[in-house]
N, C-alpha and C positions, 0 to 999 in steps of 0.2 A: 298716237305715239307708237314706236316700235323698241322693241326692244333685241337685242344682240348680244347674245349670251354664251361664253366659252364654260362648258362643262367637263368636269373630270369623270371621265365615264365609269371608272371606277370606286369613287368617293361618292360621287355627285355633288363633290365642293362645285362652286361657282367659281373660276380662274379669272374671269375678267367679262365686267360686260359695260353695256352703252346705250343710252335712250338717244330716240331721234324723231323729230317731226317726217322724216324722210328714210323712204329705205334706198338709198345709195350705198356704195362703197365704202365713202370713210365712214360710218359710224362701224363698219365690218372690221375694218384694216385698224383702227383705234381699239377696238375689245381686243383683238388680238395680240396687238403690240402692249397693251396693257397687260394681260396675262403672261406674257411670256418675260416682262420684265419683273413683276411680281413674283412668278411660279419657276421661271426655268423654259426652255425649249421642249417642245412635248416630241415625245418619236415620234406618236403618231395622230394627225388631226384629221379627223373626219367632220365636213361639213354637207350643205346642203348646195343642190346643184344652181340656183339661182345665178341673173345677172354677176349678184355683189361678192360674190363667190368665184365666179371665173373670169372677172375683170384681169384684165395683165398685171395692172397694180396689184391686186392682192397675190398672184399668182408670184411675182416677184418677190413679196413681201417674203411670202411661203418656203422659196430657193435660199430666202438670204440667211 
């Protein structure tokens, strides 16, 4: 299992996260969109440089 986890860097609340048999993209692009509907738009998100991180999907996700 993987886990994909949005942290508040300054809390270190958990904002949104997602288990997955698989590290692809949507389980990335689902924590996110999960948190951000929960929490609000964050100024600023720092991730890690992986595939599921600079897929165009997620990249747009990030623009929108």
């Amino acid at each position: 299992m993987y886990l994909v986890a949005i942290i508040d860097w300054y809390s270190r609340k958990i904002m949104g996260y997602e288990l997955s048999q698989t590290l692809n993209k949507e389980p990335v692009i689902k924590a996110v969109t999960d948190g951000v509907n929960k929490h609000g738009e964050p100024i600023i998100l720092n991730s890690d440089q992986g595939s599921q991180f600079t897929s165009p999907d997620y990249i747009d996700l990030l623009k929108q």
